[in-house]
mmCIF file of the C-alpha atoms, coordinates in Angstrom:
data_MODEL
# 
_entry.id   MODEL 
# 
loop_
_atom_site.group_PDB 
_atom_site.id 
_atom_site.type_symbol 
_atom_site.label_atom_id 
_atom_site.label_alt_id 
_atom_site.label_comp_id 
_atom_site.label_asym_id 
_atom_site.label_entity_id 
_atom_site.label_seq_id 
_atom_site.pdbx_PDB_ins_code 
_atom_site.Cartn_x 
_atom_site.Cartn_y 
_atom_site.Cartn_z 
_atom_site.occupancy 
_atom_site.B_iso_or_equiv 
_atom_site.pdbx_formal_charge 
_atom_site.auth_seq_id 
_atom_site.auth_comp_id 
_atom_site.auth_asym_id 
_atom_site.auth_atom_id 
_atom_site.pdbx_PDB_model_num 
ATOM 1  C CA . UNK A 1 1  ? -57.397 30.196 139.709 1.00 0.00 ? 1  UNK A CA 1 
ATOM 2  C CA . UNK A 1 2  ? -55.723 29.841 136.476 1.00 0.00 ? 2  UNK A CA 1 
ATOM 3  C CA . UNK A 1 3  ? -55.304 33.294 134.257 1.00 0.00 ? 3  UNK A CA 1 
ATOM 4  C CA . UNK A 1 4  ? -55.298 32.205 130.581 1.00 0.00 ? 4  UNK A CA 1 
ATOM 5  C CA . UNK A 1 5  ? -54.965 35.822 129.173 1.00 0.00 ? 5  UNK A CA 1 
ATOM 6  C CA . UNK A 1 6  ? -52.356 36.727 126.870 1.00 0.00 ? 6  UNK A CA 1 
ATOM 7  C CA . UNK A 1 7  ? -50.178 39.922 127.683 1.00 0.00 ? 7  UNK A CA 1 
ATOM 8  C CA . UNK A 1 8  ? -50.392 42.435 125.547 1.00 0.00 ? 8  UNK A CA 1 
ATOM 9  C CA . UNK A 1 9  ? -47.142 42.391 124.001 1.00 0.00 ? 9  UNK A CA 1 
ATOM 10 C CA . UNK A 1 10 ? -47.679 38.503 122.446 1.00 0.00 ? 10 UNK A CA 1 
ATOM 11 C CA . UNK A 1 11 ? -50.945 39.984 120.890 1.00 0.00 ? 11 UNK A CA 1 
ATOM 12 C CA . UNK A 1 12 ? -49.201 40.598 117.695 1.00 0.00 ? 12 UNK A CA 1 
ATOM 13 C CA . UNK A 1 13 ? -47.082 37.907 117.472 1.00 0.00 ? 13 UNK A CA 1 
ATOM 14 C CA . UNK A 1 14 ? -50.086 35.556 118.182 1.00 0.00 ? 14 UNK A CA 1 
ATOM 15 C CA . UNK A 1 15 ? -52.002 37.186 115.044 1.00 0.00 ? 15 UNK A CA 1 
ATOM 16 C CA . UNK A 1 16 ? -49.295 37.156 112.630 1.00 0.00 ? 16 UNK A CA 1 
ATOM 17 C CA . UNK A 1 17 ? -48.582 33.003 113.886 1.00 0.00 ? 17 UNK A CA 1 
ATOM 18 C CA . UNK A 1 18 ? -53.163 32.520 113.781 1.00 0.00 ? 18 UNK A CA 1 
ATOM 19 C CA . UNK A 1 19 ? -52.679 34.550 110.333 1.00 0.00 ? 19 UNK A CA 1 
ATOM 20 C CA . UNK A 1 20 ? -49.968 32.114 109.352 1.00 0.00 ? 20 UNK A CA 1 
ATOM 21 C CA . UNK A 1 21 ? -51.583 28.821 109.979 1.00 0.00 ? 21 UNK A CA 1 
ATOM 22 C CA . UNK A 1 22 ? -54.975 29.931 108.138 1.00 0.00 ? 22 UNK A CA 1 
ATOM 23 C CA . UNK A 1 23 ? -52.916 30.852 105.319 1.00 0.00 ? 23 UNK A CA 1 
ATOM 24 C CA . UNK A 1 24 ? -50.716 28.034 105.153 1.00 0.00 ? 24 UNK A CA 1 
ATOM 25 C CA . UNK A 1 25 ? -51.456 24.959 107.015 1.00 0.00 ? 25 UNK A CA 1 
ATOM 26 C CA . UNK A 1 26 ? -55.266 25.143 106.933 1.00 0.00 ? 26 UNK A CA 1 
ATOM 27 C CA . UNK A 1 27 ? -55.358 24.770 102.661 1.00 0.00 ? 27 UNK A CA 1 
ATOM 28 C CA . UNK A 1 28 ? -52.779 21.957 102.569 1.00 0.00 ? 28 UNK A CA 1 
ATOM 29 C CA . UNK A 1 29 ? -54.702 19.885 105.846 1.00 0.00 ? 29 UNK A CA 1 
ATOM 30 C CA . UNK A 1 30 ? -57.856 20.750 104.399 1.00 0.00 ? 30 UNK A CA 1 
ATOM 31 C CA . UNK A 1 31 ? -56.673 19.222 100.389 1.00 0.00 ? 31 UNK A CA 1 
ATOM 32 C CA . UNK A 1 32 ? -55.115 16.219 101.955 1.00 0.00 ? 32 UNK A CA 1 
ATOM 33 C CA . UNK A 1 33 ? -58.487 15.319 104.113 1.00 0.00 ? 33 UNK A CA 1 
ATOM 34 C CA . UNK A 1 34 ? -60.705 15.795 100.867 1.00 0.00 ? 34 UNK A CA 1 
ATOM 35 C CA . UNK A 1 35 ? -58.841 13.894 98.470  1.00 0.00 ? 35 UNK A CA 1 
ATOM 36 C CA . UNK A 1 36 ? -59.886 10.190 98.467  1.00 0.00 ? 36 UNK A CA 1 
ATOM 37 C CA . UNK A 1 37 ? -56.780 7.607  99.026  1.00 0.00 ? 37 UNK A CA 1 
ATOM 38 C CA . UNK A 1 38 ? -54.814 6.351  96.001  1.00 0.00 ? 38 UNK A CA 1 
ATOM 39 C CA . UNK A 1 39 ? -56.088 3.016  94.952  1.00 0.00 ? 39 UNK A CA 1 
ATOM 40 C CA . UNK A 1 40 ? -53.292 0.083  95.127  1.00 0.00 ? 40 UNK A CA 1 
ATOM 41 C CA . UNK A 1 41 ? -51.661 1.485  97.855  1.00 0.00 ? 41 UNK A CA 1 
ATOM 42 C CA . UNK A 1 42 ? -49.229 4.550  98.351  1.00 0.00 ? 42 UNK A CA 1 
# 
């Protein structure tokens, strides 16, 4: 069987990298999928 749980000791590291990501990449992926293309091109 295949153990998926995280050791304790990544536990922190984990949150500050999930914290991380919703802070930063979440916003920016979130603007660029809203906002409709350019017309004419790039």
């Amino acid at each position: 069987m295949l153990n998926l749980s995280i050791p304790d000791h990544v536990i922190p590291i984990r949150a500050k990298v999930l914290d991380f990501i919703e802070r930063e990449i979440y916003p920016v992926e979130n603007n660029s999928i809203k906002r409709p293309p350019k017309a004419g091109g790039v």
